[in-house]
C-alpha positions in Angstrom: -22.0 -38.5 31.9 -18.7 -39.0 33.9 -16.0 -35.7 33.3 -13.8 -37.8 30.8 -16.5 -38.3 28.8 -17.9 -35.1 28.6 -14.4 -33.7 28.1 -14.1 -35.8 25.1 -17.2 -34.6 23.7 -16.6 -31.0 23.9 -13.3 -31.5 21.7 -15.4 -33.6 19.5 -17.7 -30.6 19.3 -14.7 -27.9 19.5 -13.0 -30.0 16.6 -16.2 -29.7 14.5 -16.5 -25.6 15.1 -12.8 -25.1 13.8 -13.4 -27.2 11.2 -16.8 -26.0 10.2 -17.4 -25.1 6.7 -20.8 -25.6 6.3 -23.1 -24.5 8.6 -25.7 -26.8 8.2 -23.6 -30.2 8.2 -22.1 -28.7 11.6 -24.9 -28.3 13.3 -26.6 -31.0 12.6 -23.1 -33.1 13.7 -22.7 -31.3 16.8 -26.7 -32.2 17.8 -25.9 -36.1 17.2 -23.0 -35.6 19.2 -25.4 -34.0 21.7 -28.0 -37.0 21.5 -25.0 -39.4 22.3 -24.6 -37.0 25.3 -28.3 -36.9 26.4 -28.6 -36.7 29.9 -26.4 -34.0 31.2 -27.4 -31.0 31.9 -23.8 -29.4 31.6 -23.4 -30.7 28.4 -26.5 -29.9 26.3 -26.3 -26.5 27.5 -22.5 -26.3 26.0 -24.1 -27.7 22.7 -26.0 -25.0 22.9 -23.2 -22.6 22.9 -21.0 -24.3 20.5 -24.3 -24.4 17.8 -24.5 -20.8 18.9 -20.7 -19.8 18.3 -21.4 -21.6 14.8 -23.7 -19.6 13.6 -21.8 -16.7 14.4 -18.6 -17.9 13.2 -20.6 -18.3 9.7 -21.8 -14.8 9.7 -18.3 -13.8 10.6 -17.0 -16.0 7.5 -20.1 -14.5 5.3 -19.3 -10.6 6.2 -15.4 -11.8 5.7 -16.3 -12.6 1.9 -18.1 -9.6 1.4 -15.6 -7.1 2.7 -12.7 -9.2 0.6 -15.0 -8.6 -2.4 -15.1 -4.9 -1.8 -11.4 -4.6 -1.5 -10.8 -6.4 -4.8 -13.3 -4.1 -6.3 -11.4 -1.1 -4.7 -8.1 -2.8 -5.9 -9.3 -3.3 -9.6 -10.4 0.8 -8.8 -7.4 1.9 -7.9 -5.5 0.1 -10.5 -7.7 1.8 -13.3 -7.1 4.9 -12.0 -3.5 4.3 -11.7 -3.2 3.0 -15.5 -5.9 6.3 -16.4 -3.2 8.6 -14.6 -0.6 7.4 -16.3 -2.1 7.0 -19.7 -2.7 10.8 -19.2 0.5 11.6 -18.9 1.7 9.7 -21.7 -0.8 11.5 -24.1 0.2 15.3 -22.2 4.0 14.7 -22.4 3.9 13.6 -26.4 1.4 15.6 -27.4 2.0 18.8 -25.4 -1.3 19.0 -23.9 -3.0 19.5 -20.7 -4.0 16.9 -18.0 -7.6 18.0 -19.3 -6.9 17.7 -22.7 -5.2 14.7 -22.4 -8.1 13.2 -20.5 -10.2 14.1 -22.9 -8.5 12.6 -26.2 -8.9 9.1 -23.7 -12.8 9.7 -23.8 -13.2 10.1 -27.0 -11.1 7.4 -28.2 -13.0 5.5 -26.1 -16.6 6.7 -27.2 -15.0 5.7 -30.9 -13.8 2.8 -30.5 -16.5 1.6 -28.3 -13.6 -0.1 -25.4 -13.7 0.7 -21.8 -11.2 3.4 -20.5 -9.2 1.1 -19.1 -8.7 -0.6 -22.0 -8.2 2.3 -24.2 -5.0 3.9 -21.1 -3.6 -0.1 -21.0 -3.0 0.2 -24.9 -1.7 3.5 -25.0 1.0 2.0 -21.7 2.2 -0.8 -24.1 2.4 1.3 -27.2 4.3 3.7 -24.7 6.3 1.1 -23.6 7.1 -0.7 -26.7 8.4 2.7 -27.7 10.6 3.2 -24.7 12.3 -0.2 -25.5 12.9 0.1 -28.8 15.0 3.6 -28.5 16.8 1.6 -25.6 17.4 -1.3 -27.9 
């Protein structure tokens, strides 16, 4: 296999690695492009590489997924604990009451109405809200 050749191959294969978004389908592409390559020594043992950055340029992508899932979980986290915080200090300020207090009235509305906390502090921000606009208004 002349230089030119080869060259044009490893792009071939180099294009199919950037590109990759199945695993599978790229490996079995970059082993036909090896077969078309049979015979060179140099070549077959860059195949070998590329199928080998592949496979971890897959487990990089998998492990990618599953720390972006965690930070949306730790997002959605923060953003109840944001709306619990402030629903807190809705219920404290109008009602004169501890943080504790306050935190507690949010439990048991919850437990009574069977909704989730966050539920229960994102009502209490609109009602809060709805409030604040219609004394501006």
């Amino acid at each position: 296999m002349d230089i030119s050749a080869l060259t044009q191959a490893a792009f071939r294969i180099s294009n199919v690695v950037a590109n990759a978004k199945d695993l599978r389908s790229a490996v079995e592409e970059i082993e036909s492009l090896a077969r078309e390559g049979e015979g060179s020594v140099v070549f077959c043992d860059f195949v070998a590489q590329q199928i080998d950055n592949l496979t971890k340029l897959d487990d990089l992508r998998q492990r990618n997924a599953a720390v972006r899932y965690q930070v949306l979980g730790m997002a959605s986290e923060i953003d109840s604990r944001k709306a619990m915080d402030r629903a807190r200090g809705i219920l404290a300020r109008r009602y004169r009451v501890s943080d504790d207090d306050a935190d507690a009235m949010l439990r048991r509305q919850s437990r009574q109405s069977g909704r989730n906390l966050r539920d229960i502090a994102a009502s209490i921000i609109n009602a809060d809200n709805s409030v604040r606009v219609r004394r501006t208004a």
